[in-house]
Predicted model as a PDB file, atoms N, CA, C, CB and O in Angstrom, pLDDT in the B-factor column:
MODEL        1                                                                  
ATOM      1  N   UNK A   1      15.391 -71.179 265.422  1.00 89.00           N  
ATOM      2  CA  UNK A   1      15.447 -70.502 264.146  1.00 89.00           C  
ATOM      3  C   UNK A   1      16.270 -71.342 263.171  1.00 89.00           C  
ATOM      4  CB  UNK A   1      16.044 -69.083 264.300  1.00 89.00           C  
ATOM      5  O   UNK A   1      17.297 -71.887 263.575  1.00 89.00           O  
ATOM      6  N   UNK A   2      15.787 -71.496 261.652  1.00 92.00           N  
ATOM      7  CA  UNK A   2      16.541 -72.317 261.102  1.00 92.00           C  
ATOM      8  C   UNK A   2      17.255 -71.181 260.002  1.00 92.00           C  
ATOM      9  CB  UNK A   2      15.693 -73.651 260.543  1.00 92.00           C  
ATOM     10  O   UNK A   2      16.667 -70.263 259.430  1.00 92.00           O  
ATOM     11  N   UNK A   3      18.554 -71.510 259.911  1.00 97.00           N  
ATOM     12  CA  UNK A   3      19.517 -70.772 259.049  1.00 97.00           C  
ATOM     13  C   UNK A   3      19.819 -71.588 258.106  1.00 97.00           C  
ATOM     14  CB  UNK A   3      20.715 -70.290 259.656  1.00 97.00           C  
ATOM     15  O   UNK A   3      19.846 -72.816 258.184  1.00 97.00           O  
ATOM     16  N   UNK A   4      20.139 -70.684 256.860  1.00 98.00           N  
ATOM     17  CA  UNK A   4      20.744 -71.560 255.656  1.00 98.00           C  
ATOM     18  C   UNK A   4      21.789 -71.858 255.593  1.00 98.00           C  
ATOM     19  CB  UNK A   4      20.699 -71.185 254.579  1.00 98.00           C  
ATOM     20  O   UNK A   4      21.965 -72.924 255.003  1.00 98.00           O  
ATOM     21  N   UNK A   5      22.938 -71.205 256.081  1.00 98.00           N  
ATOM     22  CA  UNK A   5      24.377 -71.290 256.403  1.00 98.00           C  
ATOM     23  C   UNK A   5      24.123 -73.185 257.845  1.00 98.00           C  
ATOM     24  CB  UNK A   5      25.047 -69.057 257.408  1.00 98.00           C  
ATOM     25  O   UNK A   5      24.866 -74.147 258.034  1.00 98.00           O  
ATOM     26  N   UNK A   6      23.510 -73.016 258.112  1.00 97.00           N  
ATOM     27  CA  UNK A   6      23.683 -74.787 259.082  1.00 97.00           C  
ATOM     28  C   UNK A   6      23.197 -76.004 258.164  1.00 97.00           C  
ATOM     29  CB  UNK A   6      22.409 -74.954 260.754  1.00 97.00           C  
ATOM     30  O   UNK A   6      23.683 -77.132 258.079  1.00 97.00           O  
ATOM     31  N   UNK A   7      21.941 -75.369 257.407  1.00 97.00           N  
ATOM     32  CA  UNK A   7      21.345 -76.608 256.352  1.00 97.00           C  
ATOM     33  C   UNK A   7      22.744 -76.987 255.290  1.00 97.00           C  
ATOM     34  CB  UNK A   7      19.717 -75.877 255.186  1.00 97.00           C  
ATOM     35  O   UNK A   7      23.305 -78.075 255.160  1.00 97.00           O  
ATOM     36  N   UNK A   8      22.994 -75.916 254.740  1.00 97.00           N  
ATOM     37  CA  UNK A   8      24.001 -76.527 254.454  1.00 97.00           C  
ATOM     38  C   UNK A   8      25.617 -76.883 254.699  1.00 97.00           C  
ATOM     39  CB  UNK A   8      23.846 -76.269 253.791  1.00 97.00           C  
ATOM     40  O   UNK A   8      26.438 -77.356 253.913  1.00 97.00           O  
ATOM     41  N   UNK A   9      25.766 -76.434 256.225  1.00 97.00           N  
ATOM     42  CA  UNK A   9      26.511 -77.513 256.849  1.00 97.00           C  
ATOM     43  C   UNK A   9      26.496 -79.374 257.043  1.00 97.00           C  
ATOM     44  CB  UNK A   9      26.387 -77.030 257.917  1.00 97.00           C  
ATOM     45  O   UNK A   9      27.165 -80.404 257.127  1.00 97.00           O  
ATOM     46  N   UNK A  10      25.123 -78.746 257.026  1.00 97.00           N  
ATOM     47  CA  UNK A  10      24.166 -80.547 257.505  1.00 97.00           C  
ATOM     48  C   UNK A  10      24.076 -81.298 256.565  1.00 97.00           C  
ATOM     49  CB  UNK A  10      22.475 -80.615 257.962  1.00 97.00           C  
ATOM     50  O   UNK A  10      24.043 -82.520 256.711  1.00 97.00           O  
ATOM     51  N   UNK A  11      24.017 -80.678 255.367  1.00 97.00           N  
ATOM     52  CA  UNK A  11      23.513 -81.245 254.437  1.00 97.00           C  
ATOM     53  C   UNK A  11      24.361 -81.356 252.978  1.00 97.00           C  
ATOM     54  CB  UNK A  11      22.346 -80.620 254.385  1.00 97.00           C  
ATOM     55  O   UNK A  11      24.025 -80.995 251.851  1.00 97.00           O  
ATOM     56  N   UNK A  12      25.162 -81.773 253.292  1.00 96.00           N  
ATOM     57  CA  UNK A  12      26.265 -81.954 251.959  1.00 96.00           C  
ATOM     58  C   UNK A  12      26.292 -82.700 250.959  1.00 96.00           C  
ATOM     59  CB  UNK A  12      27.350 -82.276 252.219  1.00 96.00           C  
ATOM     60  O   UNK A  12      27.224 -82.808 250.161  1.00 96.00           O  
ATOM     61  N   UNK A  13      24.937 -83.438 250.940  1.00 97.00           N  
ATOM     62  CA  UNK A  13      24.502 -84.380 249.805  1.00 97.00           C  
ATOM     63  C   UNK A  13      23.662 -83.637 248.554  1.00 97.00           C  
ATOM     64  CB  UNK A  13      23.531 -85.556 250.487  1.00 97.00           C  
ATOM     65  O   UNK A  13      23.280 -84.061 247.463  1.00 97.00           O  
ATOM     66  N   UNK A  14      23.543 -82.241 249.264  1.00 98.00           N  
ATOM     67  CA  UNK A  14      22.364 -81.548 248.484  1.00 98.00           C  
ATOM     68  C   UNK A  14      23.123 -80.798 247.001  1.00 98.00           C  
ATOM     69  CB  UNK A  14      21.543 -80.195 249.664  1.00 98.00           C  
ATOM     70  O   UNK A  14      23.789 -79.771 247.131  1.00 98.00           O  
ATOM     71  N   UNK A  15      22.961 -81.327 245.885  1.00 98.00           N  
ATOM     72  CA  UNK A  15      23.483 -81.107 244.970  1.00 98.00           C  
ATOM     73  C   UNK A  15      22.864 -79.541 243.868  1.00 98.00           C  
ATOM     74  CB  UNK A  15      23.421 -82.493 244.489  1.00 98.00           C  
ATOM     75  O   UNK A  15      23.311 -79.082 242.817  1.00 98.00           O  
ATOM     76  N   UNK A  16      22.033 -79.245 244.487  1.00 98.00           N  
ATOM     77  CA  UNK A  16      21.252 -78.218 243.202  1.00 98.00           C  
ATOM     78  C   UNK A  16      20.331 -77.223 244.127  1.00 98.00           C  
ATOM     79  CB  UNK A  16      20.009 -79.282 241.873  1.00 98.00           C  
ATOM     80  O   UNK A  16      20.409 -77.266 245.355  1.00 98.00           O  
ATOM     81  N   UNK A  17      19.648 -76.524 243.589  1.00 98.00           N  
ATOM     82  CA  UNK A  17      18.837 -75.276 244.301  1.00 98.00           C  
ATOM     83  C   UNK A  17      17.857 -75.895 244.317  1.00 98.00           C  
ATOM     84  CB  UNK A  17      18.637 -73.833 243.691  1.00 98.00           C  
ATOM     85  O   UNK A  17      17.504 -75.818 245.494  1.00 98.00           O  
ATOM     86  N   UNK A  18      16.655 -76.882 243.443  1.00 98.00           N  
ATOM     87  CA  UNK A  18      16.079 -77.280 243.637  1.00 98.00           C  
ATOM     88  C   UNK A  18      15.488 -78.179 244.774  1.00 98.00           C  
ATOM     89  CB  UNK A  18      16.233 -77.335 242.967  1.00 98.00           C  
ATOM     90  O   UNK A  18      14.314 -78.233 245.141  1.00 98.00           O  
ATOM     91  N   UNK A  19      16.752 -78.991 245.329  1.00 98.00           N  
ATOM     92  CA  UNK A  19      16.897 -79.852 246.326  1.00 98.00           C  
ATOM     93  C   UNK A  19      17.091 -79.092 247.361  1.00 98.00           C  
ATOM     94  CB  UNK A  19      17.836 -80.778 246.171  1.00 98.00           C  
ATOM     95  O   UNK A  19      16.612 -79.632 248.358  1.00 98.00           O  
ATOM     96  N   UNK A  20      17.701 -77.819 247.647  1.00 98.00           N  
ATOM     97  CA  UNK A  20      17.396 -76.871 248.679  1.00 98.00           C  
ATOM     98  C   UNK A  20      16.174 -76.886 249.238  1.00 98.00           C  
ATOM     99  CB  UNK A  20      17.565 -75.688 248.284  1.00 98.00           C  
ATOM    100  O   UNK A  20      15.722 -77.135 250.356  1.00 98.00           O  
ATOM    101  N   UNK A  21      15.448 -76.329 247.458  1.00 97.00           N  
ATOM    102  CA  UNK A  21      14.208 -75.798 248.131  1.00 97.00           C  
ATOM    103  C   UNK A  21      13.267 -76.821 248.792  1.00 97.00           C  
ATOM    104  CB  UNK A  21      13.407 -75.053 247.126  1.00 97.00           C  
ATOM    105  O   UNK A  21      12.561 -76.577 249.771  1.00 97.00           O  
ATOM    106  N   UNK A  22      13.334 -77.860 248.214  1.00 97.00           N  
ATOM    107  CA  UNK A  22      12.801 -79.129 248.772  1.00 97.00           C  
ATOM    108  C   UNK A  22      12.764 -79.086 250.498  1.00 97.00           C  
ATOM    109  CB  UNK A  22      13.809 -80.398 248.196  1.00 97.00           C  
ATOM    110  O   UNK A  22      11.805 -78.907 251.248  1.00 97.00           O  
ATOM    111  N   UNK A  23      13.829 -79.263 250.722  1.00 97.00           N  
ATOM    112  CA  UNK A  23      14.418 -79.793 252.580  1.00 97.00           C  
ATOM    113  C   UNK A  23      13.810 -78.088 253.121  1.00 97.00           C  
ATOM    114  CB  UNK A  23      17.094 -80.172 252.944  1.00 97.00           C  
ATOM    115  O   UNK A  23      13.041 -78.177 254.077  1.00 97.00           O  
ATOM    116  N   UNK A  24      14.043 -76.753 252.673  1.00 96.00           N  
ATOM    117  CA  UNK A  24      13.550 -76.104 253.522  1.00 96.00           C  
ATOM    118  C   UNK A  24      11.733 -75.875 253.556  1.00 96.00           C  
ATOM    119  CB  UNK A  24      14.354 -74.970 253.364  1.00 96.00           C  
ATOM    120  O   UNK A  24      11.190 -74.936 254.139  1.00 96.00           O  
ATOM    121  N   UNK A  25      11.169 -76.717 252.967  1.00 95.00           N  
ATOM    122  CA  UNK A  25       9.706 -77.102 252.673  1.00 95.00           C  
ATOM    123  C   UNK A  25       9.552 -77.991 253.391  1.00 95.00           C  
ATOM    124  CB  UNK A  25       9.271 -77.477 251.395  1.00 95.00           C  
ATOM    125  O   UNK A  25       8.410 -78.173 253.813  1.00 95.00           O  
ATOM    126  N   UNK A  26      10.791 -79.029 253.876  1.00 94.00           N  
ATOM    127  CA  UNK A  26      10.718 -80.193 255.009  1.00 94.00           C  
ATOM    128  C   UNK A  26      10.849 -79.570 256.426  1.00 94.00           C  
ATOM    129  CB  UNK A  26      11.978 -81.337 254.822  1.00 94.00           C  
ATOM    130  O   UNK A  26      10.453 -80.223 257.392  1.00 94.00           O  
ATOM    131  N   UNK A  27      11.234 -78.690 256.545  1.00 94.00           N  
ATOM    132  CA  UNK A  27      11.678 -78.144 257.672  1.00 94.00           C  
ATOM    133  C   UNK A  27      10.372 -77.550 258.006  1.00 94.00           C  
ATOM    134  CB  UNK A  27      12.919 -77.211 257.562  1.00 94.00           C  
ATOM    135  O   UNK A  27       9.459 -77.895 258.757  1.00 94.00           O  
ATOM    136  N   UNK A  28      10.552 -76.629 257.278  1.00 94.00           N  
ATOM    137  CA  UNK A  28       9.162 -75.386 257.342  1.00 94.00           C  
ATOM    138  C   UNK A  28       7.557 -76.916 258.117  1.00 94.00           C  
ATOM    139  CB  UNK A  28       8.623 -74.422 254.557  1.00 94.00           C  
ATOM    140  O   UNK A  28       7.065 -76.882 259.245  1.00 94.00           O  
ATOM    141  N   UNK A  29       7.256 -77.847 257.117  1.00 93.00           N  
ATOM    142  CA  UNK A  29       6.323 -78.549 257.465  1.00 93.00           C  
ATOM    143  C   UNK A  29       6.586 -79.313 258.781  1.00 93.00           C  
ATOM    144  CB  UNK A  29       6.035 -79.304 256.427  1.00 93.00           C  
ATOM    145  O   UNK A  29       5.499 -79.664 259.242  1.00 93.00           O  
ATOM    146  N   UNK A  30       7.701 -79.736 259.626  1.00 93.00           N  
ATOM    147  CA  UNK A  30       8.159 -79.888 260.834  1.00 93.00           C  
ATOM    148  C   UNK A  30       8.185 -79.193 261.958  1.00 93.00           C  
ATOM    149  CB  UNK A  30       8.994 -80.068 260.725  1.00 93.00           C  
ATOM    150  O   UNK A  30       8.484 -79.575 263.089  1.00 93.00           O  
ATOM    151  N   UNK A  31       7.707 -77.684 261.416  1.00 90.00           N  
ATOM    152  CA  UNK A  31       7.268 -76.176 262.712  1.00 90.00           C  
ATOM    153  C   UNK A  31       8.380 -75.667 262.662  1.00 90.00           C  
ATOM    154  CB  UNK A  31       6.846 -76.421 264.582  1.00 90.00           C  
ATOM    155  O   UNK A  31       8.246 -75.004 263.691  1.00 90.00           O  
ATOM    156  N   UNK A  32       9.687 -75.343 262.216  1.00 91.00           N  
ATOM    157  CA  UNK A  32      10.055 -74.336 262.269  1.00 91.00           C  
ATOM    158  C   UNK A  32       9.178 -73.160 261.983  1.00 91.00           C  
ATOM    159  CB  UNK A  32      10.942 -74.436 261.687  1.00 91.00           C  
ATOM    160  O   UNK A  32       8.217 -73.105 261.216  1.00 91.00           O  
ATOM    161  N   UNK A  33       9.601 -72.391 262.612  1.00 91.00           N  
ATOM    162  CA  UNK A  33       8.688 -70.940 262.732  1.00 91.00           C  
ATOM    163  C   UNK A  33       9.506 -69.773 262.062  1.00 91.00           C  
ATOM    164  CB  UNK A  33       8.376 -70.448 264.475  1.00 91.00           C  
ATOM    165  O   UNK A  33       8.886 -68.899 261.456  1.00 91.00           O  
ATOM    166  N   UNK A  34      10.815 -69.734 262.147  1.00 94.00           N  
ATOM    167  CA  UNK A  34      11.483 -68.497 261.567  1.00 94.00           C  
ATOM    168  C   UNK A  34      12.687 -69.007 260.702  1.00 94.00           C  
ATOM    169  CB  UNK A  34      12.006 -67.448 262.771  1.00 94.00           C  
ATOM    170  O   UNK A  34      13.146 -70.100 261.034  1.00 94.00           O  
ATOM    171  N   UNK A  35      13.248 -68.378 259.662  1.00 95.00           N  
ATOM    172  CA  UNK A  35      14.311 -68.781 258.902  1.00 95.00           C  
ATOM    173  C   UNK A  35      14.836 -67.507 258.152  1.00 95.00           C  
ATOM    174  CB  UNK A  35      13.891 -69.932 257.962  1.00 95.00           C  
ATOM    175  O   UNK A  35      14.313 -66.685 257.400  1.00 95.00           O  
ATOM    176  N   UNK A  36      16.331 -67.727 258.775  1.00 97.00           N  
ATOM    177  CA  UNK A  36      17.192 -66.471 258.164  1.00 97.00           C  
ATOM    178  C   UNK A  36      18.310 -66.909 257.069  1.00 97.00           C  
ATOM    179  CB  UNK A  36      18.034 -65.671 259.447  1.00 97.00           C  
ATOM    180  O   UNK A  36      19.400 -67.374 257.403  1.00 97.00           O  
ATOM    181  N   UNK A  37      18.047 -66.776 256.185  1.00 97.00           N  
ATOM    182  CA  UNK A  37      18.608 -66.753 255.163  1.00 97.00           C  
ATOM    183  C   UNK A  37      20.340 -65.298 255.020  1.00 97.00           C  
ATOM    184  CB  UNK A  37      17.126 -66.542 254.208  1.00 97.00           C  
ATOM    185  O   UNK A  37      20.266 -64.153 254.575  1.00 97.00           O  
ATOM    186  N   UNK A  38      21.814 -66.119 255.669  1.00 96.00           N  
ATOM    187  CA  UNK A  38      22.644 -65.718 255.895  1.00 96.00           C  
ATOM    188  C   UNK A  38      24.056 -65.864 254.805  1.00 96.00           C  
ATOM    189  CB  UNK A  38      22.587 -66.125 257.013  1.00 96.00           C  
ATOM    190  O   UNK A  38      25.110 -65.275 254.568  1.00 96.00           O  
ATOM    191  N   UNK A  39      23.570 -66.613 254.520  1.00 97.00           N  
ATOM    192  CA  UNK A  39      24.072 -67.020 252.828  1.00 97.00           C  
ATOM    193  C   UNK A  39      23.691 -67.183 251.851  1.00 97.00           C  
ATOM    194  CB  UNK A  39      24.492 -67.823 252.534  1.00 97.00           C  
ATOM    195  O   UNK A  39      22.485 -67.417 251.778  1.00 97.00           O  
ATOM    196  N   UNK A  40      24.634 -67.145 250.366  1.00 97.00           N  
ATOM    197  CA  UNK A  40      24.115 -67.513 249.443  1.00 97.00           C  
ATOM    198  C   UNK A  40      24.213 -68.714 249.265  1.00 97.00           C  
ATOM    199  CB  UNK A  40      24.374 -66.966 248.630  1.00 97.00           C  
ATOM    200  O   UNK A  40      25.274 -69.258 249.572  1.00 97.00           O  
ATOM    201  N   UNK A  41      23.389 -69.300 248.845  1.00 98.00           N  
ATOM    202  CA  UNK A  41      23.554 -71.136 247.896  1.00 98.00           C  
ATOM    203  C   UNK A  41      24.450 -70.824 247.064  1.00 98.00           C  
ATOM    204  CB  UNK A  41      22.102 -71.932 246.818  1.00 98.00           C  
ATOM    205  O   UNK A  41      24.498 -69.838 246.328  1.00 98.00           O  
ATOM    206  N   UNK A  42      25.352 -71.884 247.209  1.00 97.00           N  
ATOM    207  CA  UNK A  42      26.542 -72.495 246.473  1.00 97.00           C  
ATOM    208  C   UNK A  42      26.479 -73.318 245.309  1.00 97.00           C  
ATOM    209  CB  UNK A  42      27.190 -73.232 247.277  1.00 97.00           C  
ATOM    210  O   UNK A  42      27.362 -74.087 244.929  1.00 97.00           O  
ATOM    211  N   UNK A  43      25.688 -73.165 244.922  1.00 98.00           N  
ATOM    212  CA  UNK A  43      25.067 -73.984 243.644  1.00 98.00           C  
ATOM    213  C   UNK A  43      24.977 -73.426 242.270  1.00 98.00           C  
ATOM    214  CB  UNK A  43      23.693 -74.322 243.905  1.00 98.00           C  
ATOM    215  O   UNK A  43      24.856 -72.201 242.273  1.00 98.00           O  
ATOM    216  N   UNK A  44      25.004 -74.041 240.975  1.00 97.00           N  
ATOM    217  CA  UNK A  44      25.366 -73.233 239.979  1.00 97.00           C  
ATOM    218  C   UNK A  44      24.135 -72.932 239.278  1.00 97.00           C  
ATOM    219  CB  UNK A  44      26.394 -73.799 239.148  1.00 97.00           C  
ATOM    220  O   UNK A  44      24.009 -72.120 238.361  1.00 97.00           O  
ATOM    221  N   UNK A  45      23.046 -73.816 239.903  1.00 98.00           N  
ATOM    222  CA  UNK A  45      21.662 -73.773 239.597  1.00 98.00           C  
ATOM    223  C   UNK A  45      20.581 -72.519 240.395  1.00 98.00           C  
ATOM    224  CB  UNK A  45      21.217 -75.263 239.976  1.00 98.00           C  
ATOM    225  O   UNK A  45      19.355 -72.447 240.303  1.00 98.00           O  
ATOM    226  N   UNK A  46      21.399 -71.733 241.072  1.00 98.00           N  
ATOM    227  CA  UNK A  46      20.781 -70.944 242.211  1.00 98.00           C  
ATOM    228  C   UNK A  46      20.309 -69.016 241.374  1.00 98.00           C  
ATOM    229  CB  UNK A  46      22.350 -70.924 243.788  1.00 98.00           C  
ATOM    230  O   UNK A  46      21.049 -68.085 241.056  1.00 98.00           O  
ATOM    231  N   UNK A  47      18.943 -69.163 241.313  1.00 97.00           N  
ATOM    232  CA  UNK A  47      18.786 -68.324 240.424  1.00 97.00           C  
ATOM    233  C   UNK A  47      19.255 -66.908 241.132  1.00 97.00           C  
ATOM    234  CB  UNK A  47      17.364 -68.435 239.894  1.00 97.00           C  
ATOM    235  O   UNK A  47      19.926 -66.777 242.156  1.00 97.00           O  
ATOM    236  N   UNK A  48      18.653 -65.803 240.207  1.00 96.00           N  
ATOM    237  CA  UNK A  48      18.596 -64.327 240.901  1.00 96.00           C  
ATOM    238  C   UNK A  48      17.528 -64.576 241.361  1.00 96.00           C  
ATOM    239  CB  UNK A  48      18.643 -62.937 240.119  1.00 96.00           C  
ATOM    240  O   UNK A  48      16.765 -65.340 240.771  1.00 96.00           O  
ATOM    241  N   UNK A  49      17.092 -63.785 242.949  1.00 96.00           N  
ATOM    242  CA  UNK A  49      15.991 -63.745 243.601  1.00 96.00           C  
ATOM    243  C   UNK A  49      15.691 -64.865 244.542  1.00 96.00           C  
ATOM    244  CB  UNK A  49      15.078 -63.606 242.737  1.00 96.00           C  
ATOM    245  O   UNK A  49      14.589 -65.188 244.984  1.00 96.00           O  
ATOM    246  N   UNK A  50      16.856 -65.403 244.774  1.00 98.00           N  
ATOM    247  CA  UNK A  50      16.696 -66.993 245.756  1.00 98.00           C  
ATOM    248  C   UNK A  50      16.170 -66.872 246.527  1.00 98.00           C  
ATOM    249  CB  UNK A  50      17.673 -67.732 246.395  1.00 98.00           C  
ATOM    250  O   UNK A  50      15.377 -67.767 246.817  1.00 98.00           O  
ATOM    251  N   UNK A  51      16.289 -65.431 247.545  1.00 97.00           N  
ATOM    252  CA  UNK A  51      15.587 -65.099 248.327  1.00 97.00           C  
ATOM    253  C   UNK A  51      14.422 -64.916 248.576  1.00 97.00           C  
ATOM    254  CB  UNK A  51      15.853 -64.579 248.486  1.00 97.00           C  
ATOM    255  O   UNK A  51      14.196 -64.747 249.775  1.00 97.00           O  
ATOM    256  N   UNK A  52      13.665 -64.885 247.988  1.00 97.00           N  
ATOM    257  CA  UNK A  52      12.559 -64.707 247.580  1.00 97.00           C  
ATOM    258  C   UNK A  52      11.924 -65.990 246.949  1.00 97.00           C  
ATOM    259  CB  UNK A  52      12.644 -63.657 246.796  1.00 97.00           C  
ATOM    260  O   UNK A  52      10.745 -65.784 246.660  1.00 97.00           O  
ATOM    261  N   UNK A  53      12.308 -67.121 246.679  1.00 97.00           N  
ATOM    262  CA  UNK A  53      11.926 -68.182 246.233  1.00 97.00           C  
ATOM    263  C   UNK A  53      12.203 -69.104 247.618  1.00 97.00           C  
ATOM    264  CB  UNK A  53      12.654 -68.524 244.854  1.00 97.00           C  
ATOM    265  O   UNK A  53      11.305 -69.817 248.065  1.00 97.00           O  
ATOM    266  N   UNK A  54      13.377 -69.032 248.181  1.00 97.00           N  
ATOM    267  CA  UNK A  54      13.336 -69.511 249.376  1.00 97.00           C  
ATOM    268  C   UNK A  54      12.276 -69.015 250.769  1.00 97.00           C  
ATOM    269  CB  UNK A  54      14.620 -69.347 249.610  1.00 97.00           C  
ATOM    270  O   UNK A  54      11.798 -69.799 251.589  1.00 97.00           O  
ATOM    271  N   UNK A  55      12.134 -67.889 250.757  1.00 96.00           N  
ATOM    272  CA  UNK A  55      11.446 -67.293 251.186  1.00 96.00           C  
ATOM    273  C   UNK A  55       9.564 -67.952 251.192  1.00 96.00           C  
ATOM    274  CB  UNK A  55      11.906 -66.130 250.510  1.00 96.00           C  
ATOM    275  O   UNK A  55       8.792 -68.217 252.113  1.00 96.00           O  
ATOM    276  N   UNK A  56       9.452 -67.998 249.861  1.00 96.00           N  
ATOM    277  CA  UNK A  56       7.737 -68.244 249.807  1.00 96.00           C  
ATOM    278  C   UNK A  56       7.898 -69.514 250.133  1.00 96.00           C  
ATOM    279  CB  UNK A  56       6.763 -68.018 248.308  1.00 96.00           C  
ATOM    280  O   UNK A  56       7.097 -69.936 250.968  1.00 96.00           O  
ATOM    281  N   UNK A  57       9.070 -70.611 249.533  1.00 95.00           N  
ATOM    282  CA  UNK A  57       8.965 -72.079 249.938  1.00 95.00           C  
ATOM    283  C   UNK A  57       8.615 -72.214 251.610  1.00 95.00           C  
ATOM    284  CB  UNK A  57      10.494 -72.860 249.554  1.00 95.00           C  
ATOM    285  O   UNK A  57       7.567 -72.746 251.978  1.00 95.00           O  
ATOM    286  N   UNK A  58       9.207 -71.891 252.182  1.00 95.00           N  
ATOM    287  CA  UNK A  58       9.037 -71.552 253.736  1.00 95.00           C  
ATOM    288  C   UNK A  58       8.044 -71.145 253.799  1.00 95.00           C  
ATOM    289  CB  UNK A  58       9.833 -70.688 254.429  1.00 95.00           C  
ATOM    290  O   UNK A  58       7.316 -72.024 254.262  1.00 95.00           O  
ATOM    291  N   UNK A  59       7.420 -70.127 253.570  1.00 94.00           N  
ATOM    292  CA  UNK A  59       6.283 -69.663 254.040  1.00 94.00           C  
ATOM    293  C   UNK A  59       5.354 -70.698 253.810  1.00 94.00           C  
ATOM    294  CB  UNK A  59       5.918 -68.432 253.494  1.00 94.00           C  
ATOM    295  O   UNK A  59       4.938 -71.308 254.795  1.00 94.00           O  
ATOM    296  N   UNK A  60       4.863 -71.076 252.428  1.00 93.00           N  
ATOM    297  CA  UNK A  60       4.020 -71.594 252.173  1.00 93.00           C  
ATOM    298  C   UNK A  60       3.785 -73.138 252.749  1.00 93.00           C  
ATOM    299  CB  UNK A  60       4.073 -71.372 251.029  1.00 93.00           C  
ATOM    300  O   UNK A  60       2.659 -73.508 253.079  1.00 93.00           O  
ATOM    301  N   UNK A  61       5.093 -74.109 252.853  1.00 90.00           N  
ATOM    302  CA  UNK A  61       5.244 -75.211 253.295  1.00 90.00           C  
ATOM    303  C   UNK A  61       4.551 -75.283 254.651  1.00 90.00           C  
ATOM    304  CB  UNK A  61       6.555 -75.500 253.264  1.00 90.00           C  
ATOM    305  O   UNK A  61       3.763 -76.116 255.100  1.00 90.00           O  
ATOM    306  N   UNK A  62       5.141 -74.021 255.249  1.00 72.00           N  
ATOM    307  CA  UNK A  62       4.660 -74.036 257.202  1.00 72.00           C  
ATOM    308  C   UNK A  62       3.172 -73.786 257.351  1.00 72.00           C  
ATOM    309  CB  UNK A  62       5.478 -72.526 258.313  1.00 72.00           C  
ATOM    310  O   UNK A  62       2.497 -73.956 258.367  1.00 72.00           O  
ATOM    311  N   UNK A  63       2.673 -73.239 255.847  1.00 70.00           N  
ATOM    312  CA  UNK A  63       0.874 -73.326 256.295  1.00 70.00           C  
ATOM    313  C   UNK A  63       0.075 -74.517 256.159  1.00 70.00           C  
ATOM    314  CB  UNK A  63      -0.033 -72.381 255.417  1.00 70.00           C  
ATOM    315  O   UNK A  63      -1.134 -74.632 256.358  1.00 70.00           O  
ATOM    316  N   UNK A  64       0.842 -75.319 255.822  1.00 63.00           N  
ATOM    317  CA  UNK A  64       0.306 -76.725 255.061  1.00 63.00           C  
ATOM    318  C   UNK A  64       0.039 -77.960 256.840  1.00 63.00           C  
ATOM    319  CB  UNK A  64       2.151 -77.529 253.500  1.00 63.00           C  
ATOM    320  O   UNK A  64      -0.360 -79.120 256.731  1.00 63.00           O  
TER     321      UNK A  64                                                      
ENDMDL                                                                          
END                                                                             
């Protein structure tokens, strides 16, 4: 299962929400299968509804 609270442990280069959404579209296309979203993004770029934007990125990436 991939969590958002480890991506961005892992990933401390990631400067913006955009670049989030990016890597969990990398993930998602690599077979992760499930993703729990346990935090918020720390970013000042991180809209209302992240969840939901993070959410479809995942989804949609893993059908590809």
């Amino acid at each position: 299962m991939l969590c958002l609270s480890e991506i961005l442990l892992q990933h401390h280069e990631l400067k913006s929400f955009d670049e989030l959404v990016s890597l969990v579209e990398e993930k998602a296309r690599g077979g992760e299968l499930f993703f729990q979203m346990d935090v918020r993004p720390p970013y000042l770029d991180t809209p209302e509804g992240w969840e939901d934007r993070l959410e479809a990125a995942f989804a949609a990436a893993g059908k590809r």
